[in-house]
Every structure is written in structure tokens, then in C-alpha cells.
C-alpha positions in Angstrom: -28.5 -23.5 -0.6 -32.0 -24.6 -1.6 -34.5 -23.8 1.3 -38.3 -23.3 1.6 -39.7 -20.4 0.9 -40.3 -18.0 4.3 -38.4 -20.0 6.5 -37.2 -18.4 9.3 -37.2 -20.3 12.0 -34.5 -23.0 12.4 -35.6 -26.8 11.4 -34.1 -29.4 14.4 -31.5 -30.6 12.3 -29.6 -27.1 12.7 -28.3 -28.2 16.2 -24.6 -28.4 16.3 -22.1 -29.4 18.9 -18.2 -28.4 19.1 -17.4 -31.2 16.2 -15.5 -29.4 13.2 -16.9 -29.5 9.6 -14.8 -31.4 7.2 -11.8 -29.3 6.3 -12.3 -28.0 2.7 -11.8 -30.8 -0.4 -9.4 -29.3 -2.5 -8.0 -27.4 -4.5 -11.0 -24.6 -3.9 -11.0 -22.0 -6.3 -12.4 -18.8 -4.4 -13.4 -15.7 -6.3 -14.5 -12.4 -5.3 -17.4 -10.5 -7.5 -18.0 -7.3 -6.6 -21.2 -5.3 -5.9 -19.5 -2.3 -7.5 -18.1 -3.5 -10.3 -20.6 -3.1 -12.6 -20.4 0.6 -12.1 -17.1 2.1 -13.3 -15.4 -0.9 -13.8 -18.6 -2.2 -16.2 -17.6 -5.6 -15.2 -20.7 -8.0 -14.8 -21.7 -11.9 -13.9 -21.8 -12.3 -17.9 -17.8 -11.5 -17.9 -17.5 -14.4 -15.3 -18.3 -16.5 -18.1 -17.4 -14.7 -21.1 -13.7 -14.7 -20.0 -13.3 -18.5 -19.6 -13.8 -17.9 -15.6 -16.8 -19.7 -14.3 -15.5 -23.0 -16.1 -12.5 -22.9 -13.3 -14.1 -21.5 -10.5 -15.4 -24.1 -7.6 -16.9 -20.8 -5.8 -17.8 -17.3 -6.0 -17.9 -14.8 -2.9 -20.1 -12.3 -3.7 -18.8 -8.8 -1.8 -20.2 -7.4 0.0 -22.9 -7.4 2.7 -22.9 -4.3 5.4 -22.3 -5.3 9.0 -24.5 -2.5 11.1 -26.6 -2.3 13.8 -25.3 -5.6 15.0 -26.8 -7.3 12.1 -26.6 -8.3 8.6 -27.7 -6.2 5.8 -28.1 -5.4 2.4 -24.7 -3.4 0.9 -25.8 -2.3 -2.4 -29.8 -2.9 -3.4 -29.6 -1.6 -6.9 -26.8 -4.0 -7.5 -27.5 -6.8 -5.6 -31.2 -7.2 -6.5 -32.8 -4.2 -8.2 -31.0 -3.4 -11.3 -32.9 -4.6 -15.0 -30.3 -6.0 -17.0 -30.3 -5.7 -21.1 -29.7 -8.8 -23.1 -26.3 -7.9 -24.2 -25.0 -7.7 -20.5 -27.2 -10.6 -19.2 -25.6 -14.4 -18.8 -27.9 -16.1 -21.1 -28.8 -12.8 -23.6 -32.1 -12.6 -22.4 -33.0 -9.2 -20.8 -34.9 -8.3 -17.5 -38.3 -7.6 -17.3 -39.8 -4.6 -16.1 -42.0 -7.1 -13.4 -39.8 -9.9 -12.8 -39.5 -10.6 -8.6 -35.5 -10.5 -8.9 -32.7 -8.8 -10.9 -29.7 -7.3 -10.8 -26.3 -9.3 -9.9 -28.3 -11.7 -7.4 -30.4 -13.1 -10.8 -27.2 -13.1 -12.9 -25.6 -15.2 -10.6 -28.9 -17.6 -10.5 -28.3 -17.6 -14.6 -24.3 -18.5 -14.2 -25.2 -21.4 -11.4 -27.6 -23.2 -13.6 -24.7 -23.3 -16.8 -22.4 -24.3 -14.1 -24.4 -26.6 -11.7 -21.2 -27.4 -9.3 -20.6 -23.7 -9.0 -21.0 -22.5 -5.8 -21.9 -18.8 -4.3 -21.5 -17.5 -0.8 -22.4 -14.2 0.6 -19.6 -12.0 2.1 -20.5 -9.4 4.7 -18.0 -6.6 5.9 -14.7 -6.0 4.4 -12.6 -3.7 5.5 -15.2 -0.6 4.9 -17.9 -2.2 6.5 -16.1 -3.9 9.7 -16.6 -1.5 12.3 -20.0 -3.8 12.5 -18.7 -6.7 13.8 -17.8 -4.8 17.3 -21.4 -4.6 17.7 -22.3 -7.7 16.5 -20.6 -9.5 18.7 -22.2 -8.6 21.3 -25.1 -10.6 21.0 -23.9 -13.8 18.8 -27.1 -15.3 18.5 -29.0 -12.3 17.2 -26.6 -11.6 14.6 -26.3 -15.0 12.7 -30.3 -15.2 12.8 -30.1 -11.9 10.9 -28.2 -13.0 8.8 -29.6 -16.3 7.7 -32.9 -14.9 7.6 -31.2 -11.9 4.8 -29.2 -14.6 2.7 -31.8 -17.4 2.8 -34.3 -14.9 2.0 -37.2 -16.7 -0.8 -36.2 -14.2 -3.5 -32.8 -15.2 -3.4 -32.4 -18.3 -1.5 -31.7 -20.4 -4.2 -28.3 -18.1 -5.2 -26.5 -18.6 -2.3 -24.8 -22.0 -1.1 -23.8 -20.0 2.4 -22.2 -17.2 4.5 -18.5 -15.4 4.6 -17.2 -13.2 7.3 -14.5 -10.7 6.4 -14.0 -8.9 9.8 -11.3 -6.6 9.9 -9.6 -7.2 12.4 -11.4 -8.9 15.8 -9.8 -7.3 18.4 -7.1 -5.5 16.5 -7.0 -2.6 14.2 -7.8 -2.0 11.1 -10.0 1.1 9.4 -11.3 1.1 13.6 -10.0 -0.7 15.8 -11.6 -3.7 17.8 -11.3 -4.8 21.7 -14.2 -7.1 22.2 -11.0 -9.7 23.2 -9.8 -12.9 21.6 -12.6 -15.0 21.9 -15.3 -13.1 20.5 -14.5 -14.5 16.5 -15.3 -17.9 17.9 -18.2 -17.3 19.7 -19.6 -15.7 16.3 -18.1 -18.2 14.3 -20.1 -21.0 16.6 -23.3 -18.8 16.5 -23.2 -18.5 12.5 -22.3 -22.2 12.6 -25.8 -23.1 14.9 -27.8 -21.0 12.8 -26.7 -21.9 9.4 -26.5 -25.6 10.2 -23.8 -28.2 9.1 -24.7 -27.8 5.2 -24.2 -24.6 4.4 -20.7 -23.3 3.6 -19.9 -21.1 6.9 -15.9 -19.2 5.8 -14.1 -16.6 6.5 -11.3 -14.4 5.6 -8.8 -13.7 7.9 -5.8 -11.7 8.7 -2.5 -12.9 7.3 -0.3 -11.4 9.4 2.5 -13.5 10.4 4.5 -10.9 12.8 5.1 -12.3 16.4 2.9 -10.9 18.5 0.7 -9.4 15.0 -3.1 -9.9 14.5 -3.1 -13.8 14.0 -2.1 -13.9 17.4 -4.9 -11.0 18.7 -7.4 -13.9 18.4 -8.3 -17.0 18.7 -8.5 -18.5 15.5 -7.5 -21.6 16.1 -10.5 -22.4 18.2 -12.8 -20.5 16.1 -11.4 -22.9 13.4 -13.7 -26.0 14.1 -16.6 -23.7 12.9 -15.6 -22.6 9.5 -15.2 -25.1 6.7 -12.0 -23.3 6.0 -10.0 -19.9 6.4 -8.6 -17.2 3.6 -5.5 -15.9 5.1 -5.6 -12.6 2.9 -2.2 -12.8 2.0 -1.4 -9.8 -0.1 -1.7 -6.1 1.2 1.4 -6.4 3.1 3.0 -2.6 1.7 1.9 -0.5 -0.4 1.6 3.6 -1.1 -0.1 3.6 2.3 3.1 4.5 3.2 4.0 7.0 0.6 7.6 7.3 0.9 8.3 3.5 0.7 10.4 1.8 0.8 9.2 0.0 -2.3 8.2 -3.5 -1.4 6.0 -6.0 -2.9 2.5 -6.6 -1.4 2.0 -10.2 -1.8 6.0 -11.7 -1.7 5.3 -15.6 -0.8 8.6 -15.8 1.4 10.8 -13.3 2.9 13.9 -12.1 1.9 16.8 -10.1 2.7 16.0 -6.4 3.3 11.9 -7.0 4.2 10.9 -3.8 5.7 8.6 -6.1 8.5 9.4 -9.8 9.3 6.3 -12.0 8.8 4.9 -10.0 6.3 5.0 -12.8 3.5 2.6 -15.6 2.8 4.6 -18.4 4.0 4.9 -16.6 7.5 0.6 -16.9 7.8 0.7 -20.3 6.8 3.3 -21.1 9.1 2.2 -19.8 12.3 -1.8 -20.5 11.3 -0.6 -24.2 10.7 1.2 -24.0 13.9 -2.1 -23.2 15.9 -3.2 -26.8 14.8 -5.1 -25.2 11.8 -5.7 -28.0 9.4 -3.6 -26.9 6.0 -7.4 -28.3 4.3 -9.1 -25.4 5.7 -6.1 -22.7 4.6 -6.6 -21.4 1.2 -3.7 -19.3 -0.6 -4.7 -16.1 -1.6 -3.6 -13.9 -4.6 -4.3 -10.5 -6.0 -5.2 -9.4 -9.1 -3.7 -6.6 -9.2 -0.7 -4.3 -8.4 0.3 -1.7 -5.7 2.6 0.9 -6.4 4.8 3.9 -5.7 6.0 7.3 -8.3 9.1 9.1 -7.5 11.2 6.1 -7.5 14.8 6.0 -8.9 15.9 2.2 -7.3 14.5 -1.1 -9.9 15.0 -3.3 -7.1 12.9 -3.5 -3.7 13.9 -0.9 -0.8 13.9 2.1 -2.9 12.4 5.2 -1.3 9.5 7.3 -3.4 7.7 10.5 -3.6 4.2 9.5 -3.5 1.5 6.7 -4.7 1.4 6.3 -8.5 -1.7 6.9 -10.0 -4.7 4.1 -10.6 -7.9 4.6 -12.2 -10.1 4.1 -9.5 -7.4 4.6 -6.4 -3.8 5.8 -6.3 -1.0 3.3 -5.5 -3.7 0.4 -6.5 -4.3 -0.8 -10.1 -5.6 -4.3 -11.5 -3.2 -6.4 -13.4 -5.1 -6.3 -16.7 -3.9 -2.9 -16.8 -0.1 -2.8 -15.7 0.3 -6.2 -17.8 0.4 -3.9 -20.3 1.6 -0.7 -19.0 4.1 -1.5 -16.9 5.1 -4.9 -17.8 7.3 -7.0 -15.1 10.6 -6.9 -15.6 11.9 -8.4 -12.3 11.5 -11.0 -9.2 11.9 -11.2 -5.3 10.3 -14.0 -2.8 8.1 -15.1 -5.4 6.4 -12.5 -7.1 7.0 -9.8 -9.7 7.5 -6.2 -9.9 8.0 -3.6 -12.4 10.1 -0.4 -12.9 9.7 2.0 -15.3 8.9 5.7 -15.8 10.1 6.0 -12.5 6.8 4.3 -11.4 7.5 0.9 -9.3 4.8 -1.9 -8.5 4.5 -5.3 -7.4 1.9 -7.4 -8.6 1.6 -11.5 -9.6 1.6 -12.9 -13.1 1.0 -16.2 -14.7 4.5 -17.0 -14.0 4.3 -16.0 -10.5 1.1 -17.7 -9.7 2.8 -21.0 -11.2 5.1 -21.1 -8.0 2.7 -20.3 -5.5 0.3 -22.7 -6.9 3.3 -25.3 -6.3 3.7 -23.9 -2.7 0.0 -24.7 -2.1 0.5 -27.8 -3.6 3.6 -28.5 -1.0 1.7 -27.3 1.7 -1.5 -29.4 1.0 -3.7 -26.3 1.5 -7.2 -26.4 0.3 -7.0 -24.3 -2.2 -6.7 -20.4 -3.5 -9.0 -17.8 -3.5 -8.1 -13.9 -5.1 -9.6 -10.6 -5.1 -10.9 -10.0 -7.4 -12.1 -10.9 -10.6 -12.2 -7.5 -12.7 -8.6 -7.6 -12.2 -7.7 -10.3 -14.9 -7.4 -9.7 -18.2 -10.9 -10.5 -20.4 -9.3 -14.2 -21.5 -8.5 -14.7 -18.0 -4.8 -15.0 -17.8 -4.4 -15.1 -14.0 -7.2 -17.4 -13.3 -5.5 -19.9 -16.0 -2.3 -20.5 -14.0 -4.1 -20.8 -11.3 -6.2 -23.5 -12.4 
């Protein structure tokens, strides 16, 4: 959003009442860029639009911002604002210089927006590192979305970012910690960020997707907290995995269930279901998809409910590795609920493919959700096969 510079204090026209945004115009396409990924990975705002990307993205979340102290914070300076970029790795080939008020992704992003005018970028604090925050946070509502205006609309940067995401994991549930501030505590942040930022700015938030009776979807009131948001990603992937290092093998992101699930209502189609059911509007659900795999070693069983010795090794984590990488290395070679996995060396993963991503795009279609949003985008190949079948 474009805002004067040093503003701080919010204008009159901020006020809101209980009315809900619009639910979302679809289809959204929701990305996540990373903070870190330009470390390791080497993956940078220029590969957003060197891979065909940014022409079929309608939004970027840029993760992520630190939840601590009850506020909103920077997660990664260097990245986020600091570091000078070289003309080879820059958007438009022009490098940073030495004195120039802002760099690093933050000014990459600025570049991307201005080739892609309808693009837009929102700011995503907490994850499920950086969670434990929101405990605190919701103590005092008010205090907390003033924070964090005041850090994303800050004049350096204010230009870069079209709003605000919340990824707290989980409100009164568990997750890396776990949460009791009770079920109405999301809302009453949700309506606090809502005041603050105003009815403009894009106000989302990604949520759990577990579908289980009596599982975190119900551990909050996310219906009610729904009028604030302009819509919800149900994070519907993550649902097994070498977490549980013995298995049974199981894919992570299957769209329906099927016979021999090791949880009911872990699938996609059980989080739409029961999130619809609240009185959700399907416009303010988006679909999400991973781009990448999770997977188990020791395994003698190709199909799902095999058991295993231990998670099978991934660059940067074990049991977790993007699907530019197992496209080729483990290719997929079989099908359940709608999505893939592979077999072979006595390695087994699930992950989507273009194929995959085809029928779930015709279940979001069905469903008349607003969209799809994945983490994340290093994960796709450099020609951007995944982002292609979904748009």
C-alpha cells in the first residue's frame, strides 16, 4: 500500500465496524518468498521473474516477520532490507549502491512490482518458528496491530507492501508450543489488525487445515474471526511426514481420503468441508499446495501404509525436499486421493506434480474457492512447472 511518509498515527477513515471485507475475487494466486532463500538455496526476487513466475502470480507473501515481545518485528534485516545486490542477481540488472536508503529483498520486490503493476505483496509474520509470539500478543490486541502497521508501513518500505499476513501456529492449540489464550483470542487480533490497517489494505491469514472432529479448526473461532480477513489459507499439506519416523508412509497433502488413512480428516477436502460448514464463505478459502515432497527411507511397501526406518535425506532437512529435486530423482510413479508418490531405492515420498495440481485446481474450481496459494516458490523447477498447472 502507498502511504505518506512517517505516518503513524491512524487517518479517520481507519474506523471499522463488524461488516466483513469482500471475500477474495478469484482465482488468487498466493506465493510464499522466503527471507532465507537467498542463502543456501541462492534463490532471489530476480528468479520470481526469470522462471516465468511473477507473470502468474496475483500475490506474493513475503515470509517472514518475527512475532516477540507482543509485537511485530523484523525477521531477517540483512535480507529483508540490508543486503547490496549485484547486477546479475538484481530484477532489472542494475546493481545496489553502496548509499542507496533500501536494499536487499524488500528493493527487489519494489523492482518486480513496478514490471508487474497488479502484483501484489503482503507481509507474513510468524510461522511456525516464530509463533510462540502470538500468546503474547494477544494480550493486548491493540498494541500489537499498531506495531505492526507502524513496521510494514514504514517510509523506507511502504510502498513494497499492499498489507499484513498472520501465520499463527496454532491459537489455542499446539504446535512448536502450545497456545491457551482460548477461542476467541484470533478474532479479537484479527479485528484489531483489521482497525489498524483499515479496509484497504489486504488483512490474511493462514490457518490450520485440520479437518479431525474435535482437531484445531475447531480450537478456535475462525469463523467469527472470518469477517476480518479478506480470506483464509487453510495450509493443507503437512498432514504426515518423517515426523513420525517409522510411518506408516502416507502422503502429506492427499486432497480426499481414502481407505487405510492413518487419521480421518487429514486431507484437503475435510478443511474445506468443515471450514465451509462454519459459514466460511468458499471466496475467502484458498487451496493450498506444496512444492515439495516429504518422505521416508527404509521402506519395502510402493503403496501408502508401509512402515520405515527413518526420514530420507533432504538437502537442507531430512524427510523434506522441494519438488524440483525429486522430479528428477525420484520421479512419481504412482497415485492415491489425488496426489503422487514415489518409490524407489527403498526411499518413498509424496509430493504434487503438474498432473496432480491439474485435479486439485478442478476441485477448487468445484468448490468456488478463491483461489490457491503454495509454499514456496524455490520448490519449482527454474521454468516453473508447478506454478503452470496451476495457472
Amino acid at each position: 500500500m502507498t502511504l505518506l511518509a512517517g505516518a503513524c498515527a491512524a487517518p479517520p477513515d481507519r474506523s471499522v465496524d463488524d461488516a466483513a471485507p469482500a471475500a477474495a475475487n478469484g482465482p488468487k494466486v498466493v506465493g510464499y518468498f522466503t527471507n532465507w532463500s537467498g542463502y543456501d538455496r541462492d534463490y532471489h526476487v530476480k528468479d520470481i521473474e526469470t522462471s516465468g513466475s511473477a507473470d502468474r502470480l496475483t500475490h506474493i507473501n513475503y515470509a517472514f516477520g518475527n512475532v516477540t515481545g507482543g509485537v511485530c518485528a523484523l525477521g531477517d534485516a540483512f535480507a529483508d532490507y540490508e543486503k547490496a545486490y549485484p547486477a546479475a542477481k538484481s530484477v532489472d540488472g542494475e546493481a545496489d549502491a553502496a548509499d542507496q536508503p533500501l536494499r536487499g529483498n524488500f528493493n527487489q520486490l519494489r523492482k518486480l512490482k513496478k514490471l508487474h503493476p497488479g502484483l501484489k505483496v503482503i507481509w507474513s509474520f510468524g510461522g511456525w518458528n516464530w509463533s510462540g509470539g502470538f500468546g503474547e500478543a494477544a494480550k493486548d490486541p491493540a498494541t500489537f496491530a499498531k506495531s505492526c502497521r507502524k513496521l510494514v508501513e514504514d517510509p523506507r518500505w511502504a510502498d513494497v507492501f499492499d498489507g499484513i499476513d498472520i501465520d499463527w501456529e496454532y491459537p489455542n492449540a499446539c504446535g512448536l508450543s502450545c497456545d491457551t489464550s482460548g477461542p476467541a483470542a484470533f478474532g479479537k487480533l484479527a479485528k484489531a489488525l483489521r482497525t489498524e490497517f483499515g479496509k484497504d489494505a489486504l488483512v490474511t491469514a493462514a490457518i490450520t487445515a485440520d479437518g479431525s472432529k474435535d482437531g484445531k479448526i475447531d480450537a478456535t473461532d475462525y469463523a467469527g474471526a472470518a469477517k476480518y480477513f479478506d480470506w483464509y489459507n487453510p495450509m493443507t499439506y503437512d498432514y504426515f511426514g518423517a515426523f513420525e519416523p517409522k510411518g506408516p508412509t502416507a502422503p502429506h497433502s492427499a486432497l480426499t481420503s481414502y481407505e487405510g488413512i492413518p487419521t480421518a480428516g487429514y486431507h484437503s477436502d475435510a478443511a474445506i468441508t468443515k471450514l465451509k460448514g462454519l459459514g466460511i464463505p468458499a471466496g475467502k478459502l484458498l487451496l493450498g499446495i506444496g512444492f515439495y515432497g516429504r518422505g521416508w527411507a527404509g521402506v519395502t511397501q510402493k503403496e501408502p501404509g508401509g512402515a520405515a526406518g527413518s526420514a530420507a535425506p533432504g538437502t537442507y532437512e531430512a524427510g523434506v525436499e522441494d519438488y524440483k529435486v525429486l522430479a528428477k530423482r525420484c520421479p512419481a510413479n504412482g497415485t492415491v486421493a489425488g496426489t503422487a508418490y514415489a518409490f524407489c531405492d527403498g526411499q518413498w515420498w509424496s509430493y504434487d506434480t503438474p498432473e496432480t495440481i491439474a485435479g486439485k485446481m478442478a476441485y477448487r474450481s468445484e468448490q468456488k474457492l478463491g483461489g490457491t496459494f503454495f509454499w514456496e516458490l524455490s520448490g519449482d523447477t527454474p521454468n516453473g512447472e508447478l506454478i503452470k498447472a496451476i495457472r
